[in-house]
C-alpha positions as semicolon CSV with decimal commas, in nm:
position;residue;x (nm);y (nm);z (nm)
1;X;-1,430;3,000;3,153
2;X;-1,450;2,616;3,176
3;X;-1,499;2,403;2,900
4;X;-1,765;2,140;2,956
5;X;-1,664;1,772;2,946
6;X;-1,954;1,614;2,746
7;X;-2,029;1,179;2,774
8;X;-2,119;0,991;2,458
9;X;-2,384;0,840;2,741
10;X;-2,538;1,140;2,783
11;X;-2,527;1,255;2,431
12;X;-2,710;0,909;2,353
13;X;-2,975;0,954;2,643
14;X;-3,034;1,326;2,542
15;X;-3,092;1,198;2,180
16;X;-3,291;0,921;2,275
17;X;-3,514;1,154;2,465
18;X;-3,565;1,373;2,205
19;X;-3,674;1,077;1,927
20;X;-3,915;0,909;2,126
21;X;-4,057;1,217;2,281
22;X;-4,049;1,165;2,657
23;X;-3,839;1,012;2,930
24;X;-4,037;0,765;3,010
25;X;-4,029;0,596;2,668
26;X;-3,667;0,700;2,688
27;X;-3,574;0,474;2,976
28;X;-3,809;0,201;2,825
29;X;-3,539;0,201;2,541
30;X;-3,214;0,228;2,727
31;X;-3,313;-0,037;2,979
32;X;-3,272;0,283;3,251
33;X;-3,562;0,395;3,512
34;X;-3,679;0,723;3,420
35;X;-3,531;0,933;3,772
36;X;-3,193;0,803;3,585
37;X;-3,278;0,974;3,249
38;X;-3,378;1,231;3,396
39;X;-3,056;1,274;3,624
40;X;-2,809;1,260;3,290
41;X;-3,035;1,515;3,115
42;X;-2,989;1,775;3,378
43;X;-2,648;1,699;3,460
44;X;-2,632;1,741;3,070
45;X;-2,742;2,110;3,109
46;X;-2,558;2,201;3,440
47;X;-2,275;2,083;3,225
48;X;-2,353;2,316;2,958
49;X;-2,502;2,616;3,127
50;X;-2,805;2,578;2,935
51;X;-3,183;2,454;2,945
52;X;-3,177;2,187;2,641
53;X;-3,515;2,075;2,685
54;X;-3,868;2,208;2,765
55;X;-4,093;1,966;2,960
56;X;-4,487;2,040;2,882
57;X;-4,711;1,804;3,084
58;X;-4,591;1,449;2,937
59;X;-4,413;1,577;2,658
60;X;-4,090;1,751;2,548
61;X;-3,989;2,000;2,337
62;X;-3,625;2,116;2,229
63;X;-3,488;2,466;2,303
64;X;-3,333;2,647;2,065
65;X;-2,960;2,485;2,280
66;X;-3,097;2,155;2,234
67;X;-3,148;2,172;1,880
68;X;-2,780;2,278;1,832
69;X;-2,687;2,019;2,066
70;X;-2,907;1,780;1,884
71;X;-2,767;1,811;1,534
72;X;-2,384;1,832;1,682
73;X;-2,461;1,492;1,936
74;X;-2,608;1,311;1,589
75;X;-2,307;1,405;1,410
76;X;-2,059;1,289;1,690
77;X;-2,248;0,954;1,772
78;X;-2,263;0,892;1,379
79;X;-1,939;0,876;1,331
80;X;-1,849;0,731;1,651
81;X;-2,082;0,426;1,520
82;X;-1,841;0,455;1,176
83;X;-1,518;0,424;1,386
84;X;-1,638;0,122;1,599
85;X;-1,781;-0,022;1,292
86;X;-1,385;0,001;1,069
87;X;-1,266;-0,074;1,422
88;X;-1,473;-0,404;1,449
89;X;-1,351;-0,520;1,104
90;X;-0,980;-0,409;1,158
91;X;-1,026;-0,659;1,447
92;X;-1,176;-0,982;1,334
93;X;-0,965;-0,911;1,032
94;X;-1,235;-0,789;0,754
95;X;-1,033;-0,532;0,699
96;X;-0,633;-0,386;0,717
97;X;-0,436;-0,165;0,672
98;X;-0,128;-0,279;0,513
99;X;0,225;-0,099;0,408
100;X;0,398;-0,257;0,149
101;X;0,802;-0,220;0,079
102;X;0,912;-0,231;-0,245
103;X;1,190;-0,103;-0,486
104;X;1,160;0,233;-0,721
105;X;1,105;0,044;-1,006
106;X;0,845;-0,208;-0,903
107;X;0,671;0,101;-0,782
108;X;0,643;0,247;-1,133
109;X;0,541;-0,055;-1,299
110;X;0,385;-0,388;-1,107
111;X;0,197;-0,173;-0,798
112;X;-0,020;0,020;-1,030
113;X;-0,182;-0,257;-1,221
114;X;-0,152;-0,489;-0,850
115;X;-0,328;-0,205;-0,686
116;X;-0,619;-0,190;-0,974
117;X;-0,729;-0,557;-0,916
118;X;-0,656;-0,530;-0,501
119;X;-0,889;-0,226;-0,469
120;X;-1,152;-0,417;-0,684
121;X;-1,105;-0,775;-0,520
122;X;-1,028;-0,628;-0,169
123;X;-1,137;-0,297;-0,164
124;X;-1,118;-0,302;0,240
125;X;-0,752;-0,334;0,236
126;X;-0,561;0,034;0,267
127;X;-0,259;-0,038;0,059
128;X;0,044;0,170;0,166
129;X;0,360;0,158;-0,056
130;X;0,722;0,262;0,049
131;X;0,993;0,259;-0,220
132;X;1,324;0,101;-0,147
133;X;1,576;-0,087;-0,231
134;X;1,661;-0,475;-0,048
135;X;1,825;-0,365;0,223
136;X;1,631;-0,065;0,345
137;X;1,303;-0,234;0,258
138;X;1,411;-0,540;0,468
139;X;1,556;-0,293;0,787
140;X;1,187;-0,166;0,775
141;X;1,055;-0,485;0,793
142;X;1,265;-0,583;1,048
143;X;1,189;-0,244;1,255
144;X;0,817;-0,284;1,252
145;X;0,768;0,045;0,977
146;X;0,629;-0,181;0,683
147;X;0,460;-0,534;0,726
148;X;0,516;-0,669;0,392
149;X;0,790;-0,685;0,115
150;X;0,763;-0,734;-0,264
151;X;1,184;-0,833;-0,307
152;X;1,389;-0,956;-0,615
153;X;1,488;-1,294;-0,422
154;X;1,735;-1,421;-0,304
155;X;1,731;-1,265;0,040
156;X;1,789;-1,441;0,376
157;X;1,628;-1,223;0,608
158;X;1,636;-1,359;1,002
159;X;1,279;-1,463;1,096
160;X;1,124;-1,371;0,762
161;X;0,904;-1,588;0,588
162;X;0,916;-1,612;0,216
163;X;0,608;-1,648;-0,083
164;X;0,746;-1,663;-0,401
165;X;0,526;-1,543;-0,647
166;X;0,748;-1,537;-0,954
167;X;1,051;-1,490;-1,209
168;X;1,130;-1,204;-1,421
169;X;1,416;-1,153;-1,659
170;X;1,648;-0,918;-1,694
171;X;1,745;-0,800;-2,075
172;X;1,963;-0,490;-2,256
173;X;1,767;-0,181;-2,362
174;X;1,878;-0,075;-2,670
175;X;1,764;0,151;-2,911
176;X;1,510;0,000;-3,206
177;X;1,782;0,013;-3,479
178;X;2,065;-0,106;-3,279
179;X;2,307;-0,368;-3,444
180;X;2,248;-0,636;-3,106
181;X;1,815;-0,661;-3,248
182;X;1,884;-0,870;-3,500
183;X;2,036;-1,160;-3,306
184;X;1,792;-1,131;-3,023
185;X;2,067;-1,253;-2,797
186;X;2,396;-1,121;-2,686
187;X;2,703;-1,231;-2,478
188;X;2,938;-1,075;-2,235
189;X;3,182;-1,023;-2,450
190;X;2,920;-0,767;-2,693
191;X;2,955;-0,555;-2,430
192;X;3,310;-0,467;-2,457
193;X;3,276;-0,219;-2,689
194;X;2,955;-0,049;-2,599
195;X;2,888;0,276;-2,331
196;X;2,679;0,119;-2,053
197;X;2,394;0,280;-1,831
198;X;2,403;0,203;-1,493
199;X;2,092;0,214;-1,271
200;X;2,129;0,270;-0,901
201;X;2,446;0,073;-0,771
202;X;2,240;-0,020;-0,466
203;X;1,996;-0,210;-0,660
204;X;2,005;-0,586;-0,737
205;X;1,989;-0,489;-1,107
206;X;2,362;-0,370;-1,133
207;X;2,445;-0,609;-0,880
208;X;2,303;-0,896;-1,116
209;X;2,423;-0,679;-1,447
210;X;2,783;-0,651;-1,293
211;X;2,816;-1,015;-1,198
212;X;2,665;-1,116;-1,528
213;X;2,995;-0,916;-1,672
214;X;3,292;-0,929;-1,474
215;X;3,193;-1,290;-1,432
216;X;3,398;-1,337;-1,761
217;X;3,646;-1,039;-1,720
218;X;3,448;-0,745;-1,877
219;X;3,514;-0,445;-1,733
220;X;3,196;-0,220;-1,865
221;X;3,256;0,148;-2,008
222;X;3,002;0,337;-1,757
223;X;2,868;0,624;-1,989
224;X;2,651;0,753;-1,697
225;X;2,490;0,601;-1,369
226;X;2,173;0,730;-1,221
227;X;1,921;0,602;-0,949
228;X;1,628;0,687;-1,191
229;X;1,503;0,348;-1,409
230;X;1,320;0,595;-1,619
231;X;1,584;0,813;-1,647
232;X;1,789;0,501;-1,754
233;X;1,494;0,432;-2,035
234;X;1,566;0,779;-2,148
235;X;1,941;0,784;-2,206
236;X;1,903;0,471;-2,379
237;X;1,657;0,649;-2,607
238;X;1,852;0,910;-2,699
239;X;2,172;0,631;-2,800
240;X;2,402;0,723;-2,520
241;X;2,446;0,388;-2,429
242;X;2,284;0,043;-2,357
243;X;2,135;-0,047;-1,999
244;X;2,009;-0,396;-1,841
245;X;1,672;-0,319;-1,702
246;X;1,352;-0,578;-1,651
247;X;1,156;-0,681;-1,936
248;X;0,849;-0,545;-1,742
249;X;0,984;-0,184;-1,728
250;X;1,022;-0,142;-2,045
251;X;0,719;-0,296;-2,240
252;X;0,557;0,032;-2,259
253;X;0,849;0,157;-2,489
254;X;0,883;-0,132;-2,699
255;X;0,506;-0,158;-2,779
256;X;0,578;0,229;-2,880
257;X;0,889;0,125;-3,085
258;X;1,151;0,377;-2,914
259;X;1,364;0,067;-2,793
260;X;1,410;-0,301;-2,822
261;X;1,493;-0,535;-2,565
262;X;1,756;-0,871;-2,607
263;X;1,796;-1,123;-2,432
264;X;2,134;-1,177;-2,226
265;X;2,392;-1,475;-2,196
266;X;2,316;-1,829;-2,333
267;X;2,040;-1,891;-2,086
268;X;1,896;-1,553;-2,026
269;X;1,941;-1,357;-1,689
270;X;1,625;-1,451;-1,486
271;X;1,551;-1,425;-1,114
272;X;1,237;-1,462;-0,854
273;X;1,013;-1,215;-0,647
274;X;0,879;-1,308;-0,317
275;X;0,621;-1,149;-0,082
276;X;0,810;-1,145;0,272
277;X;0,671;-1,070;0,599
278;X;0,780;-1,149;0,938
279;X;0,815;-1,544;1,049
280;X;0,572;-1,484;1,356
281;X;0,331;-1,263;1,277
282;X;-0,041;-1,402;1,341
283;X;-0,175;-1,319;0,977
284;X;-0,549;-1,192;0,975
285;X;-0,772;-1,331;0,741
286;X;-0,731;-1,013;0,493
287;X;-0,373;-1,017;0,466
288;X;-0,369;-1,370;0,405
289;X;-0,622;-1,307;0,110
290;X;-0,363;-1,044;-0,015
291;X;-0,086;-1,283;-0,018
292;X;-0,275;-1,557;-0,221
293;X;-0,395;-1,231;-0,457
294;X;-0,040;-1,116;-0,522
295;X;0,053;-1,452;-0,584
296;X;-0,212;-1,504;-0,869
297;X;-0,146;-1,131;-1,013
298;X;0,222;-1,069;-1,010
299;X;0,340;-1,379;-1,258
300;X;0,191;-1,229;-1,538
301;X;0,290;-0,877;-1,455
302;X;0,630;-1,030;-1,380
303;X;0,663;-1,244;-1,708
304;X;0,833;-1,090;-2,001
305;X;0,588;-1,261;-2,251
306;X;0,308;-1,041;-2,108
């Protein structure tokens, strides 16, 4: 048995036919000479095997065929109409698709609240988020997977550009009642004697907490090391050590008084974020509006005074 190989063209004329009620005024509305109608609407039912319409002097009527085929052509010319329609804006740049890389942590806390305001802003962008740290978020962007990075800075990427949007800061978890709350401010040398927590060793948080203490010759006692910030949160909770985490992750628990958060060194341990996409894409309208949004949202959601 052969499966028939039905045209959106002759789906179109066979519904126009059937709307206006005759071929004439059929043609009349597809610009077409009637002989031509009526050549698609029996090639139509050769196609099928099957009469779809009855002709009775001027008019038409359906067959029971051609009211099946009428309510499945509607629903396949509808949504072809949709698809050209997203199509259309995809291409003049009303709307996107975009797939954002960003680290595990960022993921928990700043794309949430970013997403909120983008879906209510921009609610024809399709946000897609990968998790990552710098160097596999930046190898995606590099490989065409992802078109846009939200990255601790500094990074030199090859043929990147680079929005920065930002500057967080980076300060020791500790539990509410630990001895480091009252000064609000501790030095390398504090952490000599206490267990330490250490979050992924891929991420640019133990690269910065590391450098922040061997820097001055402190070797830290690792209690444990996990790849899981909340994880991190948690140990610190329960007083098996101290950890160096962003002021952002962990507002939630100090609002809920399970831990405290000091700052580190005599000048704090801050760094910037940065949007970074590649140096020569052609940006559409719409991801250019996300790039100016992210750069109004994520300073507050950055800041530890939020």
């Amino acid at each position: 048995m052969s499966h028939a190989m039905l045209e959106t063209k002759q789906l179109r004329i066979f519904k126009t036919v059937v709307e206006v009620g005759g071929f004439t005024r059929a043609g009349q509305r597809l610009n077409l000479s009637q002989p031509a109608i009526s050549q698609h609407v029996r090639a139509l039912e050769k196609e099928l095997g099957v009469p779809l319409l009855l002709r009775i002097g001027k008019a038409t009527r359906l067959t029971p065929a051609g009211e099946v085929l009428l309510q499945c052509a509607t629903q396949v010319l509808d949504k072809l109409e949709e698809v050209q329609h997203v199509l259309a804006e995809h291409g003049d740049g009303r709307a996107a698709i975009v797939r954002l890389g960003t680290p595990e942590p960022a993921c928990v806390h700043l794309i949430p609240p970013l997403l909120v305001e983008i879906k209510r802003r921009l609610p024809k962008i399709d946000l897609r988020i990968t998790s990552g740290h710098t160097g596999a978020t930046l190898a995606r962007l590099i490989g065409g997977e992802i078109d846009l990075g939200l990255l601790p800075l500094p990074v030199e990427p090859e043929r990147m550009r680079i929005t920065e949007l930002g500057r967080d800061e980076l300060v020791a978890a500790v539990p509410p009642d630990h001895r480091w709350v009252a000064r609000r401010r501790v030095q390398v040398r504090d952490f000599q004697d206490e267990p330490v927590i250490i979050y992924d060793r891929q991420s640019q948080i133990t690269e910065l907490t590391l450098g922040f203490l061997l820097a001055e010759g402190v070797f830290p006692r690792v209690a444990a090391e996990i790849e899981h910030l909340e994880a991190v949160k948690e140990m610190v909770q329960r007083r098996l050590g101290v950890a160096v985490v962003p002021a952002w992750a962990v507002r939630r628990e100090v609002a809920a008084g399970v831990l405290a958060v000091v700052a580190l060194g005599r000048t704090s341990l801050v760094r910037s974020w940065g949007l970074i996409y590649p140096e020569k894409r052609q940006l559409p309208p719409m991801f250019r509006s996300l790039v100016r949004l992210c750069g109004d949202l994520l300073p507050p959601l950055l800041s530890p005074t939020t």
